[in-house]
N, C-alpha and C positions, 0 to 999 in steps of 0.2 A: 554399198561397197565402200571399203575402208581408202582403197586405191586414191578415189577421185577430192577428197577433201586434201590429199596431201597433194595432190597435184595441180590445186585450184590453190593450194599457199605456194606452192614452188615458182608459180607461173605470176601469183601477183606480187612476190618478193622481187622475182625476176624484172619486172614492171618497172616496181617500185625504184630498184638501187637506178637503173639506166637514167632517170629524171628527165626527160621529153621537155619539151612543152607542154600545156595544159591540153592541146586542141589533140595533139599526137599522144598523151594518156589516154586521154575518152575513146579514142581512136582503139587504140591496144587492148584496154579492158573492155570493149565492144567486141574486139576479135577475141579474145579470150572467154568471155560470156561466152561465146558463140559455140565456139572449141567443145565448153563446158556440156554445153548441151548437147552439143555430138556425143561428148564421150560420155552422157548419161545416157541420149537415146541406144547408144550400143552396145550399152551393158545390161540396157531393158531387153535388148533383141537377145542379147545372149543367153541372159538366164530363161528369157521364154525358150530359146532353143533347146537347152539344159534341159529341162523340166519336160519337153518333149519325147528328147534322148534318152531322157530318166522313165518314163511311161513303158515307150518299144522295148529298153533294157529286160523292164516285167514281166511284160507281154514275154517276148522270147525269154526271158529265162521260164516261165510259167510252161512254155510250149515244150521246152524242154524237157525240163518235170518230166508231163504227159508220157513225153516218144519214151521215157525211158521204164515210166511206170510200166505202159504198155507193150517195152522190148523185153521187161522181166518175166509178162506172163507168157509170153508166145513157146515158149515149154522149148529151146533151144536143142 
């Protein structure tokens, strides 16, 4: 995702400018790392869900299809 690298500069620019102490950066970019991989692992969950939703979409559009093949021969 293009999202998460700009938000992984935003966050340690963000850092950066505030100038901490050394012990209270480590601190930050520890909670930030952390952040980071939250908001990877929830863009791995998301697109697995994606790609799920994207499947059933198929599936029922396929089914579709069918009902309608089979609404055209029933001789109306």
């Amino acid at each position: 995702m293009k999202i998460l690298p700009a938000l992984a500069a935003f966050l340690s620019l963000a850092l950066l400018t505030t100038a901490p102490a050394a012990d209270e950066t480590k601190d930050k970019q520890q909670q930030v790392l952390a952040l980071v991989k939250e908001v990877q692992g929830q863009q791995k969950t998301i697109a697995e869900n994606q790609g799920k939703i994207d499947e059933k979409l198929v599936t029922i559009a396929e089914a579709v299809r069918l009902a309608r093949i089979y609404s055209s021969r029933g001789g109306k």
